[in-house]
N, C-alpha and C positions, 0 to 999 in steps of 0.2 A: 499413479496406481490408485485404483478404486475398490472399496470392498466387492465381495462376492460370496456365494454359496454355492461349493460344490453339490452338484445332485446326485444320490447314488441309490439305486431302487433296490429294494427287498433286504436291506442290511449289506449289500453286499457291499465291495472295497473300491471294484471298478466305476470311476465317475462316467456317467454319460452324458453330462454335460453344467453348467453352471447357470445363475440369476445373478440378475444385479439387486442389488437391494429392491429397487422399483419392482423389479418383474417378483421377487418374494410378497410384498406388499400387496401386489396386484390379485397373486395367485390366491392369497391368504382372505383378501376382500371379496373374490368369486368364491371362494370355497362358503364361507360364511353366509355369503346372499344365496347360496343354493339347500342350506339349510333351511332359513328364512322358508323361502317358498317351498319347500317339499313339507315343511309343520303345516304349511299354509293348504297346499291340495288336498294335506289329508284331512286337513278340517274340511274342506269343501266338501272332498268327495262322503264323506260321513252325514253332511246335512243332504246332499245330493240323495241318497240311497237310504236314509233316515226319514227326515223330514218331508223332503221333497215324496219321495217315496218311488223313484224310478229304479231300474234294474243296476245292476253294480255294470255292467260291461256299456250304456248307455254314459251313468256317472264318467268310467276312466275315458270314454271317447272325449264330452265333454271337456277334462280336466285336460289331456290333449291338445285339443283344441285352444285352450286356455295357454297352453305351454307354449305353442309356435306361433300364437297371437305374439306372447311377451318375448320370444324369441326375437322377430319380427323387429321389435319396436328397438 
């Protein structure tokens, strides 16, 4: 027998389904790296539309761009 965690959405009781410790670890480690970068776009996008001084709808295309490049990789 191996640990596990049941998963149950919105408080409710019914499981829909379980992790292994690894896939909790996993999940925990993407949730965190997609913090990381979304502080990170919005600093971009704020020099982007700041400093740089181009339009906000220019910036998000940009930071887009940016996103399915690191997708990508």
């Amino acid at each position: 027998m191996k640990p596990f965690l049941t998963i149950a959405i919105g408080g409710g009781t019914e499981p829909v389904g379980q992790w292994t410790v690894a896939d909790a670890r996993g999940h925990a480690s993407h949730v965190m790296g997609a913090v990381v970068v979304a502080d990170l776009d919005a600093a971009y996008h704020r020099v982007l539309i700041g400093a740089v001084g181009i339009e906000d709808a220019k910036a998000r295309n940009v930071i887009e761009d940016i996103a399915k490049h690191r997708d990508d990789q």
